[in-house]
N, C-alpha and C positions, 0 to 999 in steps of 0.2 A: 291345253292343246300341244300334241307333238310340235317337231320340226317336220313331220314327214305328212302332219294334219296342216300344218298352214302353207306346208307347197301345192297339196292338194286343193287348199281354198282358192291360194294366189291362182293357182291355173285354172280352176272351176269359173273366176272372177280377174281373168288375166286382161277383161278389153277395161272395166273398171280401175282397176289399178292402173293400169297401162297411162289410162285419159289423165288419171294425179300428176302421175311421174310428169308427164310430160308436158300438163300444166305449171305444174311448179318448178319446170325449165324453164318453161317460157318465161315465166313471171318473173324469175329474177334475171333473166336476160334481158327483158324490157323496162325491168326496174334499172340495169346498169346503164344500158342505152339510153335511158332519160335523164341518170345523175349528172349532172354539171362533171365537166375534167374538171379535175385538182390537180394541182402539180406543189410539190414539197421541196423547198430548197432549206439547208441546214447550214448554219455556221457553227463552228467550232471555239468552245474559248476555254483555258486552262486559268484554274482560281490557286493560285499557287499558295500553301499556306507557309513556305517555308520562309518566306523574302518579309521583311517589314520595310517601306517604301521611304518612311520618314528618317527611319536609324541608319536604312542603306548595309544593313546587317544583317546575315544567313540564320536563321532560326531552324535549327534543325529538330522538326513536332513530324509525327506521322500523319497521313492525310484522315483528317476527324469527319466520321461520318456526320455527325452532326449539323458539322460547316460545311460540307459539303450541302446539305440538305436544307441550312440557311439560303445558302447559294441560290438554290433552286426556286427558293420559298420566294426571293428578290427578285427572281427573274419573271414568276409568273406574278408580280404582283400590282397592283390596280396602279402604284406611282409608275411602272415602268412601262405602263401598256401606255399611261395619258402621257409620258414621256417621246416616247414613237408618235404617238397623235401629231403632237406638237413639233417634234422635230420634221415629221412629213409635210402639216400644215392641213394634215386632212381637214381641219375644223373649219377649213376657210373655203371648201371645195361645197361649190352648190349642190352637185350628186349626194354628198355625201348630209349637208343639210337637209338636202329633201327628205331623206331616208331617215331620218331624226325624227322631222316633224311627223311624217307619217306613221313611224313606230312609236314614238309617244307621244304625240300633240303638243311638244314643244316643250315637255317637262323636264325637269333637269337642268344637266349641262350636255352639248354634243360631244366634248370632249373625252367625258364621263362614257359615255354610250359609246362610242368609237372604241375607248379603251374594251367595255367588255365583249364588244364585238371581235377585238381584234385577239382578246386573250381565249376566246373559244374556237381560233385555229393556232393557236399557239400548243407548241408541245416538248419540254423539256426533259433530257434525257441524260442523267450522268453516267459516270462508268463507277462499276462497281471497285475496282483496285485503283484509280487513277481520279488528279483533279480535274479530270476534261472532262468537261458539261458539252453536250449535243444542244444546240436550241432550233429546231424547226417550224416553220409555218408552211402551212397548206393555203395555197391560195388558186383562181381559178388562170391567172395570168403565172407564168411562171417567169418574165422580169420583177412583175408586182412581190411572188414570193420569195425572190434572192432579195429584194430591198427591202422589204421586212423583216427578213432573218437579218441580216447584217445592221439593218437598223435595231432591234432590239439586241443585239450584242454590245451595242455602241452603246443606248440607251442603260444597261445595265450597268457599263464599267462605269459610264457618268456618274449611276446613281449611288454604283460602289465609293467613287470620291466623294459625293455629296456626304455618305451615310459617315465615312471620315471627319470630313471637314466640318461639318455642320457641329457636332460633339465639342469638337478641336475649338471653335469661336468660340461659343458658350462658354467655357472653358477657360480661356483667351479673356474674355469679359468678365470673368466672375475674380478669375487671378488680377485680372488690372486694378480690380476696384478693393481688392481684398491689398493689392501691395499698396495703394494709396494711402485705405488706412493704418497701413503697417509702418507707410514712413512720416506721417504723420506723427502717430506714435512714437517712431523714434526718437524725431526730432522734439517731441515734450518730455521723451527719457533725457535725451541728450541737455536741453535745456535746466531741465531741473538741477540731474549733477552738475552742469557750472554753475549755475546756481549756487549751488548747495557750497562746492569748492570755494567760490569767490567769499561766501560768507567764513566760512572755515579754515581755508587760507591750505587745505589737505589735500595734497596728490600723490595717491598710493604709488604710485610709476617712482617718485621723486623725491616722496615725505621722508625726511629724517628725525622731524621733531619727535619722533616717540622714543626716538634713541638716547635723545637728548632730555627728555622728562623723564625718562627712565634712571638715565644716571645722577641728573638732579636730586631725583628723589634715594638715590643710592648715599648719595654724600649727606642729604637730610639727616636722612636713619642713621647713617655714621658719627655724625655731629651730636647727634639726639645722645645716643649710645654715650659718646666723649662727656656731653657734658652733664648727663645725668651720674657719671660714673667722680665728676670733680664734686656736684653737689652732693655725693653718699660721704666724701671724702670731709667737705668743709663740714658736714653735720655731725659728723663721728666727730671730729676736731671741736665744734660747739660745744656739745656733751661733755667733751672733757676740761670745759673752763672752769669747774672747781679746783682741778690739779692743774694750777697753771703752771708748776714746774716742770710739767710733762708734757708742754706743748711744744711741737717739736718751733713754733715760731717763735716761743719766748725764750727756747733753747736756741734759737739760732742766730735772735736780736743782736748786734752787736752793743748798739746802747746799753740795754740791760745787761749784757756782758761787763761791759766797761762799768757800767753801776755796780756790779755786785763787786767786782774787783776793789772798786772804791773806795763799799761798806766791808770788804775785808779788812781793806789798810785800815781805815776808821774804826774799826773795833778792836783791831790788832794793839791800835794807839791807845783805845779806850783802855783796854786791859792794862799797859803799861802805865798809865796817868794812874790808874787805881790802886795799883800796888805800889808807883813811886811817891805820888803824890796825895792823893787821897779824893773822896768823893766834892770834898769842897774847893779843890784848886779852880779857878778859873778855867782852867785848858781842859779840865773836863765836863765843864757844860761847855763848850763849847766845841769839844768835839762829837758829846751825846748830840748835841743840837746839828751838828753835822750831819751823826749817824741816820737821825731822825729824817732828815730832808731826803737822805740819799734811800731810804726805806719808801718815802714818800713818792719818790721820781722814781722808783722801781717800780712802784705799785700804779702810778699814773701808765707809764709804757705799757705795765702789764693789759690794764686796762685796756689804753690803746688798740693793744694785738687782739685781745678778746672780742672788742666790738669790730674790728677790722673782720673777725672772722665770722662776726653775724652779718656784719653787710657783706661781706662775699658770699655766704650763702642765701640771700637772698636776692642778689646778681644771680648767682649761678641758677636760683630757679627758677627768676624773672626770662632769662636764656631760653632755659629748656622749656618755659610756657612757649617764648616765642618759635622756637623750634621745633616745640610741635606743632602748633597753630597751622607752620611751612609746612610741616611735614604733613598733615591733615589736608590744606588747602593744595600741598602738590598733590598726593593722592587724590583727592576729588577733579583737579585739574588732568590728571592719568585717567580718572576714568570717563571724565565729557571728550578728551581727545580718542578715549580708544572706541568708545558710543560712535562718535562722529566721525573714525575710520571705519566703522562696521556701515553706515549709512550709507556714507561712500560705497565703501564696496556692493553693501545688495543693489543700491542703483548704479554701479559699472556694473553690476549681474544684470541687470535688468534691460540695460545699453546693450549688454551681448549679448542677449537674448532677442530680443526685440533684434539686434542686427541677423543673427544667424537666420530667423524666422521671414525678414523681408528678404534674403539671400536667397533660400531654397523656395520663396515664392517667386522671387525674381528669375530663378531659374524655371520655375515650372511655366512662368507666363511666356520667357524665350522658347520655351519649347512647343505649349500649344499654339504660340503666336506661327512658328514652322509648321506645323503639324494641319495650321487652318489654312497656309497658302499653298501645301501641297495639290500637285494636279495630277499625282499619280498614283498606282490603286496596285494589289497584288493581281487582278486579275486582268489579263492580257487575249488579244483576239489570236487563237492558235490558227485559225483558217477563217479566212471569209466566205458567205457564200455564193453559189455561182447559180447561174440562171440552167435549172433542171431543163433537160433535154427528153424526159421522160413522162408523160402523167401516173401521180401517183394515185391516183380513182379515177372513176372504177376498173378495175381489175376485171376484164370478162370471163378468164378464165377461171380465178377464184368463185366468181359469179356464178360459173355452170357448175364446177365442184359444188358448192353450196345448194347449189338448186337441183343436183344431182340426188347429195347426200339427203335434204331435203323432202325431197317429192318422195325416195324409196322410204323414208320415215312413216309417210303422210300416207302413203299406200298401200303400205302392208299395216299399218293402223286401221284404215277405213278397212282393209278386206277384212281384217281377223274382228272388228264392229260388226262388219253384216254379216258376216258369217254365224257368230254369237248370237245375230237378232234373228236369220233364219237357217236353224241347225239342220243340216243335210247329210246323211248317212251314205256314204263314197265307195266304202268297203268294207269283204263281208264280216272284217272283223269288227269293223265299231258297233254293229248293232248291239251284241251281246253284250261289250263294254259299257252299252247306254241303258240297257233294261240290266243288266246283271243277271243272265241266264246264260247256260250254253247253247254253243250252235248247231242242229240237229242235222242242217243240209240248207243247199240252196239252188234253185232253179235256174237255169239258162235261158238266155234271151230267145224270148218267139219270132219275133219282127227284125230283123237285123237291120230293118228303115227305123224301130224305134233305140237302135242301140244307142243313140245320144241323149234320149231322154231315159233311159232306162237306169244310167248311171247316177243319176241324184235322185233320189228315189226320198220327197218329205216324211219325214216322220212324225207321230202324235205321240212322244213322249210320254205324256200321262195319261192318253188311252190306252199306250200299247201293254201286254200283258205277258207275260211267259209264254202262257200256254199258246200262242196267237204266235207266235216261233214255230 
């Protein structure tokens, strides 16, 4: 169908249409006429993300859609609707119990049910570049609707602290119990090292003794060294008792000095008695018998020195067993002192551990312990709301637009319907259009009393035929 076929329908069918249109004025004129006024009052509040409340320090983050969108999500949500309930007290209002029992036979909570009541006139609106959240309520009183916008303003910053603080205790409680066991702890670290000290007699801050076993055992080793270097000496010196004229203590004896001098003079006389006197004189046995005693008392000293010099060497190695022994048992006593300075230290490590660990928990419980008696939130009331001077429904005028644009929908629908259900031939050009033939001519009206009926003139579509043209 043209545009120049359905202006023709619409006026063929203009009291039909007409009666829609201005039906479906009416209708929504009386449908506005009977809706309850509403009136919308709106408060104002700004979720600031740049402030943190508890540090008291600018955080400078761009505004997150995200959290803004959290925001939102808090505002319309079932704690902060029973939040307003409660702070109103609606729960206690008989109207509003009646309407309880009557909508659910008493199921539930009224509170509960107040809240989803109140959150299906609730309507929250942020700004696209900014942290100001719009929060609106429609109500039919418009005192009622300023005190419930600003009431759930209020209700949401509360629950903004609550959503804080609440974390912050837990938090607060979990550190408390955690630093108790931690100084507990400490205190059987601490215990232990003295402990451990008072047995040990070791404090690394103050110990000297390892300086002190240290050099002990220096002089050990020194002594060791000394006197195994006198017993190499007295053994060499042993070895050489067959040549005892090469011992430098039988060369150094004065005795046996003085002896051999002696048995000089003595033999010197011997020799003289033998060539003055002969082997039989007197004076020479008895200076042979001399000589003899003085060879005798040589050999005795000698002796003397020889065995002198086996018991000094076995002094000197009696020495160096005991010297080692010291030197072994100081070594062993160097290393249970330096065991017992390493014990010490891994438990002072384990005291500074254990301290540094109760410190930063002790800090973190100062801080949620702050953080849980906070009462203040990032988000602030930018504007309270005022009691609306205007209803914001129904709109009449919206109403008639509506019912305007409406009804001309509804009626040039129904006319291009009937028209489709009974197809009328208007002019002289649709006939040929509709059978698919050309058009040979056409007759002028006889009656000029039937000229109104003459104009829609029915057609039978599937009788009609060409040649019937």
């Amino acid at each position: 169908m043209t545009l120049t076929q359905l202006f023709r329908a619409i006026r063929a069918r203009w009291a039909i249409a007409l009666g829609v249109f201005l039906f479906v004025v009416a209708a929504s004129l009386t449908v506005g006429f009977m809706t309850k006024k509403m009136y919308t009052a709106t408060a104002t509040v700004v979720a600031d993300t740049k402030a943190d409340p508890v540090a008291g320090v600018a955080v400078i983050t761009p505004v997150s859609t995200g959290y803004i969108a959290t925001q939102v999500d808090i505002i319309t949500s079932q704690r902060v609707a029973e939040r307003v309930v409660k702070l109103l007290k609606w729960d206690q209002v008989p109207e509003n119990l009646h309407d309880w029992q009557d909508a659910t036979g008493g199921r539930g909570s009224p509170v509960t049910w107040l809240a989803i009541k109140l959150q299906k006139s609730l309507a929250v609106t942020p700004s696209r570049d900014s942290s100001v959240i719009e929060i609106s309520m429609s109500w039919t009183d418009p005192k009622t609707a300023a005190l419930l916008a600003n009431t759930f303003a209020q209700a949401y910053i509360d629950t903004g602290v609550e959503l804080e603080v609440d974390p912050a205790k837990q938090y607060a409680t979990w550190f408390d119990e955690r630093s108790r066991a931690l100084r507990l702890d400490l205190q059987a670290k601490q215990k232990r090292l003295a402990d451990f000290q008072a047995q040990t007699g070791i404090v690394l801050s103050t110990d000297g003794r390892l300086d002190i076993e240290n050099a002990r055992l220096a002089e050990l080793s020194s002594q060791l060294v000394a006197i195994q270097a006198q017993r190499q000496d007295s053994q060499s010196r042993q070895h050489q008792a067959g040549d005892t004229d090469s011992i430098p203590e039988v060369l150094q004896s004065p005795v046996i000095a003085g002896l051999k001098a002696e048995l000089a003079r003595s033999e010197a006389k011997l020799q003289d008695i033998t060539a003055n006197l002969g082997k039989n004189h007197p004076d020479y046995k008895t200076t042979t018998a001399e000589i003899a005693g003085l060879r005798s008392r040589i050999a005795d000293e000698t002796s003397k020195i020889v065995a002198s010099l086996g018991s000094t060497t076995q002094v000197m190695m009696r020495r160096e067993n005991d010297i080692r022994a010291a030197l072994e048992a100081q070594k062993k006593r160097m290393l249970d002192l330096s065991q017992q300075r390493d014990e010490v230290a891994v438990l002072q490590d384990d005291v500074v551990t254990a301290q540094k660990t109760l410190d930063a928990v002790t800090q973190r419980l100062a801080q949620s312990n702050l953080e849980s008696q906070t009462q203040q939130t990032n988000v602030v009331l930018l504007s309270p709301a005022v009691e609306p001077l205007f209803r914001s429904s129904p709109r009449y005028s919206l109403n008639l637009l509506m019912g305007m644009i409406l009804g001309s929908i509804l009626s040039v629908s129904l006319t291009v319907f009937l028209d489709l259900r009974d197809r009328r031939v208007r002019e002289d050009g649709e006939l040929g259009q509709l059978v698919g033939a050309p058009m040979l001519g056409s007759a002028p009206l006889i009656n000029p009393g039937d000229r109104k009926n003459s104009r829609a003139v029915p057609v039978d579509l599937e009788r009609a035929q060409p040649s019937a043209i």
